[in-house]
C-alpha positions in Angstrom: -12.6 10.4 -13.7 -10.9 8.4 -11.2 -14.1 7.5 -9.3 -15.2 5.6 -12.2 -15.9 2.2 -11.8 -14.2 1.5 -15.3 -11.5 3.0 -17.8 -10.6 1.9 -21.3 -7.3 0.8 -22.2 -5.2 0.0 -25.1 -3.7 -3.5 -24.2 -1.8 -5.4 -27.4 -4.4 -4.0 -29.9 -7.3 -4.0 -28.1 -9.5 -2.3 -25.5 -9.7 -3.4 -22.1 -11.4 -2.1 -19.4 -10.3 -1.8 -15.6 -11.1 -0.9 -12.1 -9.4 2.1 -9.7 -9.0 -0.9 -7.8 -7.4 -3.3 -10.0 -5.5 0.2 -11.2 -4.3 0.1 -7.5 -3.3 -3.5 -7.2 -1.0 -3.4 -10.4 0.8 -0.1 -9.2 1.1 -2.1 -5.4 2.7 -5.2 -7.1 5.2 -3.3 -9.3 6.5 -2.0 -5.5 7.4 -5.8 -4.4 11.0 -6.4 -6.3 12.1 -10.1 -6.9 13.1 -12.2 -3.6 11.9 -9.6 -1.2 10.4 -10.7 1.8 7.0 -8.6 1.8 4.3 -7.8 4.4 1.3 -8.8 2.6 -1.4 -7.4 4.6 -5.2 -8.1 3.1 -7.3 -6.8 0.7 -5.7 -4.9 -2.2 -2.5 -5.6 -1.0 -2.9 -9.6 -0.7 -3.8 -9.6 -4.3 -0.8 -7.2 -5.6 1.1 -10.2 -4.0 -0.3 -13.0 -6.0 0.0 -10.2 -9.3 3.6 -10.2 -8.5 4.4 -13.5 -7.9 2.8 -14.2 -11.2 4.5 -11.3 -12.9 8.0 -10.2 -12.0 8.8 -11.0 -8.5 8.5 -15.0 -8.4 10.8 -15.4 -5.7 9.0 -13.4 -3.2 8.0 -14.2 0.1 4.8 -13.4 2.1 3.8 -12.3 5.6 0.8 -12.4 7.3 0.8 -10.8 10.8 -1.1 -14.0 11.9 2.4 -16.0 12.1 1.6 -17.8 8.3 4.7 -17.3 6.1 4.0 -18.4 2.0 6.3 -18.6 -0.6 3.4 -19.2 -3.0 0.0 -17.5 -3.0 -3.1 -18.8 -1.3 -4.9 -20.9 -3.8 -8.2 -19.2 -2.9 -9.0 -15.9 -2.2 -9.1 -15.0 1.5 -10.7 -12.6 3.6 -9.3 -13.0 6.6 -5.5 -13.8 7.5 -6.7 -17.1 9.1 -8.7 -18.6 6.6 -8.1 -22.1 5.9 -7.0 -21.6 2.1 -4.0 -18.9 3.8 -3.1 -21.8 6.0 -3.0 -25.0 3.3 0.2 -24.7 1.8 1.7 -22.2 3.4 5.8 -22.6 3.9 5.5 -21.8 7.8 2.4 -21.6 10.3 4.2 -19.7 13.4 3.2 -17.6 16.0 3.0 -13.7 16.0 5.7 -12.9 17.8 7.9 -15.0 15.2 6.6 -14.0 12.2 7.0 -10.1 14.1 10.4 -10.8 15.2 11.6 -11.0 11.4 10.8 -7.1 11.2 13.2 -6.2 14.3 15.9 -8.5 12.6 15.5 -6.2 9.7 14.8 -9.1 7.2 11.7 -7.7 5.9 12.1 -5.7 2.9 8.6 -3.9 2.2 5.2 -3.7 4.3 1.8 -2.4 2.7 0.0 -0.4 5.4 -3.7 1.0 5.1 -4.8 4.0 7.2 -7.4 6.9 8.1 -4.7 9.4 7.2 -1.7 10.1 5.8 0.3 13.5 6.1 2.6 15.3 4.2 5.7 13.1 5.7 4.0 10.1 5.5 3.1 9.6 9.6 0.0 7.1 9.6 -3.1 7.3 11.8 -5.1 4.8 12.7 -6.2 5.0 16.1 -8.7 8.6 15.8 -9.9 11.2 14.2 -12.6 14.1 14.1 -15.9 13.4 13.0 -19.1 16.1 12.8 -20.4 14.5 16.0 -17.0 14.3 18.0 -14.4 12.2 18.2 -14.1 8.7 16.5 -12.4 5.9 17.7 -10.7 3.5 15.7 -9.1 0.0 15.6 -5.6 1.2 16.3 -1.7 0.0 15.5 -2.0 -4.1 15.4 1.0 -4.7 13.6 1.2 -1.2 11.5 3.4 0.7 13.7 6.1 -2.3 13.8 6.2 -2.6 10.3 5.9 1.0 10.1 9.1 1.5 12.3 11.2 -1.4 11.5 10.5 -2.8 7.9 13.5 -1.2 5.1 10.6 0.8 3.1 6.6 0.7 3.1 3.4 1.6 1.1 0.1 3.0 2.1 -3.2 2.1 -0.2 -6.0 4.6 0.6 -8.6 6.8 -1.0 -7.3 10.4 -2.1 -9.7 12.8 -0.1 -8.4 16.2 1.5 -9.7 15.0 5.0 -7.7 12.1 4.8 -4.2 13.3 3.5 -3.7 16.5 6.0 -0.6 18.1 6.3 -0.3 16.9 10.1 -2.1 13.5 11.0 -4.7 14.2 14.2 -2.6 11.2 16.0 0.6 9.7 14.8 -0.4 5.4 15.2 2.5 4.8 13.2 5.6 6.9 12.0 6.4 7.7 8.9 9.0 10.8 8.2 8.0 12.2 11.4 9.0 16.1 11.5 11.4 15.9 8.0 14.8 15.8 7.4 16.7 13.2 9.8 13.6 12.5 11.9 14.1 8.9 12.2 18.2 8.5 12.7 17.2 11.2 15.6 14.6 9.0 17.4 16.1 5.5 17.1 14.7 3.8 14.2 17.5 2.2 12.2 15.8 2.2 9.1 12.9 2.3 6.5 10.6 4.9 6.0 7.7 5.5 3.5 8.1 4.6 -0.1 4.9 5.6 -1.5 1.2 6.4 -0.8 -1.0 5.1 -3.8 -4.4 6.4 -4.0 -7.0 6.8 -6.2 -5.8 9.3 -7.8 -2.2 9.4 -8.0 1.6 8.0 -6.4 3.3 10.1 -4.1 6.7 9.4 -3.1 8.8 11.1 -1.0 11.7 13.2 -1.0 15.1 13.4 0.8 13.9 15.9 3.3 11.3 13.0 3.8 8.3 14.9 2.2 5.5 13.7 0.0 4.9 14.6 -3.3 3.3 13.9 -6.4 5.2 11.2 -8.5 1.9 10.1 -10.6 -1.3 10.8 -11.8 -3.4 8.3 -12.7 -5.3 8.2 -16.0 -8.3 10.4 -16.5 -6.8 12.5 -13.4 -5.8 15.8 -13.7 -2.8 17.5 -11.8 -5.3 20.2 -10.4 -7.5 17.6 -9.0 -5.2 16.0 -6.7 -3.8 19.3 -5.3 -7.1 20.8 -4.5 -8.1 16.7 -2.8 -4.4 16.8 -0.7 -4.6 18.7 2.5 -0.9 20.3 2.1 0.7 22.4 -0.7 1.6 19.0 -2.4 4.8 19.5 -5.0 4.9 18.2 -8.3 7.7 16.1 -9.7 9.8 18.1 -12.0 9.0 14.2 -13.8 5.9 14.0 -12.9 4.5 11.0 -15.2 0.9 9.5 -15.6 0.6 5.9 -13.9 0.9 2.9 -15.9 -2.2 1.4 -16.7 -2.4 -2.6 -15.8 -1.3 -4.7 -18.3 -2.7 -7.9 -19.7 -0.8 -10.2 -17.4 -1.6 -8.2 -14.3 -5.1 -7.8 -15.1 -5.1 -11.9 -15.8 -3.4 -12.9 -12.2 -6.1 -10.2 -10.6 -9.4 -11.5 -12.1 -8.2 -15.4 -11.8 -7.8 -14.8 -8.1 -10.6 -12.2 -7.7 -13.2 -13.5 -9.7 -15.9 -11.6 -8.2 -14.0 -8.5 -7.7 -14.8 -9.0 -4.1 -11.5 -6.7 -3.3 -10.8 -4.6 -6.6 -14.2 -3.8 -7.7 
């Protein structure tokens, strides 16, 4: 099951277990390609950053929407963007608006975004949805509909649940595919788009009409149970393929930075 706080795997001879989370980080981290200059974002995404540099992309380079740029990972996990360990170190200690200005220059290659849904062409929302007792408000854009809008490709981490990948968001915070097809050219974004939406279940990627569909499934998931838990009639890849399970490396750089599981567990 992909709810299950551990899975067994067969890593150079023996087992080794893992969380959905670290599961998560590992398929994050394989997004981020050598000397791209990355939107690091926190939580599972800050750590698929270190797993990366450690890995295959050692060249890389982080942002933090605080203004810190870092060419090497914090030394200590953080919880916040401005936590002393993110600042030690770090390459460049700007402002916003600088560290912001690199995504309208185009010179950021990949953001991770989080969000309270994701539709069927990848549009985000953030700002409200629907709840039993009315509506809910919540925190809104900060930097996601910049990166959103101007980075060359992002990613979305979030749980798989029907409620929270319908096949129209209740409020579009930031754009994905908008409407299909040439959506973007046609309102003025120069580039970028969603890559991929990995979730507890599975990898969706998109299409060239801009659409989601199912790349992945992770291990112990079945093909059924992500189409009933996705709020559109989700396609299946003609090469559909089950997720790579972390390997021994990956799952090394994770628990050395996370040794309490604070993010992954």
């Amino acid at each position: 099951m992909a709810e299950a706080i551990s899975k067994l795997a067969e890593q150079n001879g023996s087992k080794v277990g893992y969380t959905m989370g670290e599961l998560m980080v590992a398929s994050a981290a394989r997004e981020i390609r050598d000397s791209e200059v990355v939107f690091v974002g926190m939580r599972l995404p800050l750590i698929a950053f270190v797993v990366a540099k450690r890995t295959h992309a050692p060249n890389a380079v982080g942002l933090f929407e605080k203004g810190v740029i870092r060419t090497t990972p914090a030394a200590e996990l953080i919880y916040t963007m401005a936590d002393p360990p993110n600042i030690l170190g770090a390459t460049q200690c700007l402002d916003m608006l600088s560290v912001m200005s690199l995504l309208q220059s185009g010179r950021v290659h990949l953001g991770f975004l989080g969000a309270a849904e994701v539709d069927r062409y990848g549009n985000l929302n953030s700002t409200q949805v629907r709840g039993p007792k009315g509506l809910i408000r919540l925190p809104g854009s900060g930097g996601a509909c910049d990166i959103a809008s101007l980075a060359r490709r992002f990613v979305v981490l979030l749980d798989h649940d029907k409620q929270r990948l319908p096949e129209r968001v209740s409020y579009i915070t930031s754009p994905g595919n908008g409407e299909g097809g040439n959506w973007r050219q046609r309102v003025g974004l120069p580039r970028g788009g969603p890559s991929a939406v990995i979730t507890t279940k599975a990898v969706l990627r998109f299409d060239d009409d801009g659409e989601g569909y199912l790349a992945s499934v992770h291990p112990g998931v079945s093909v059924d149970d992500v189409v009933k838990n996705t709020g559109w009639q989700l396609r299946v890849s003609n090469d559909l393929m089950q997720t790579p399970e972390p390997r021994a490396a990956e799952l090394t750089a994770i628990r050395e930075y996370d040794e309490q599981g604070f993010w992954t567990s």
